[in-house]
N, C-alpha and C positions, 0 to 999 in steps of 0.2 A: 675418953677425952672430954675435958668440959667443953661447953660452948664459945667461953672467952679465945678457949687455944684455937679452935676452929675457926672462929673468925681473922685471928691472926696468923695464921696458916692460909688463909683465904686472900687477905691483904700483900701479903707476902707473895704468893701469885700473882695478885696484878700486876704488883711495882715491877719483878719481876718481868712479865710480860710485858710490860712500860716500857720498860728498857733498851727491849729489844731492837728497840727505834732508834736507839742513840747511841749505836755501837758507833766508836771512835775509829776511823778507818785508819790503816795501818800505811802510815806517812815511810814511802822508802828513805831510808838518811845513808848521807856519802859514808861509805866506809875503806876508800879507796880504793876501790875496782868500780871506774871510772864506766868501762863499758856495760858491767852487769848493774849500776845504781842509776847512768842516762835509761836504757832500755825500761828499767821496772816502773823510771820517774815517767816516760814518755806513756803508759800503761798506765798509769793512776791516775794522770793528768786528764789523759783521752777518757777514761770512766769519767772524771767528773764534770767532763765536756768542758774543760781549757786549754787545753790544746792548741785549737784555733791562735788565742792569743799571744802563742810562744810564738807559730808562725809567721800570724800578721803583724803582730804589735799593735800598737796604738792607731787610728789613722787620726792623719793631720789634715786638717780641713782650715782653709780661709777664712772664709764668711761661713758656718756651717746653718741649715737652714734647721727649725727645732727638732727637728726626725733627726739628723743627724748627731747634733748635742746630745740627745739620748743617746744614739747608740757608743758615743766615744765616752758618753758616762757609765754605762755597762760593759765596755770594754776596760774603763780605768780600775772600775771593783774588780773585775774576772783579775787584770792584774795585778793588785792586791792582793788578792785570793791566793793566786801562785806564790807569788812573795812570801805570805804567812806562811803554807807548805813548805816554801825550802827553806826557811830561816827559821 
């Protein structure tokens, strides 16, 4: 084997191993069986830790003081997040 092919044999390995980071996780979609696709979505949701957001939703706050404006701008991406999941 020349040297050229071994280094792209080698290249080809890392991207490879690159990759393995960026597996695209396996989004459940409605196929209708309503109970078997809520159960797998509430499972994939809780791995990605949004969850929470289905339960609580948004909080609505008054006057919020800045600790709070963060958090309900971190709760508005998480629901986004969801959002883009099931649509």
């Amino acid at each position: 084997m020349s040297e050229r092919s071994v280094g792209f044999e080698r290249q080809c390995e890392c991207i490879s191993r690159g990759l393995e980071k960026f597996v695209q996780p396996v989004i459940p979609k409605f196929d209708g069986h309503y109970e078997f696709w809520s159960m797998t979505m509430e499972n994939f949701l809780r791995s990605k830790e949004m969850w929470q957001i289905i339960e609580d939703g948004i909080p609505l706050l008054g006057s919020p003081t800045e600790a709070q404006q963060k958090t309900v701008a971190e709760a508005m991406l998480k629901d986004l997040k969801v959002k883009n999941y099931l649509f």
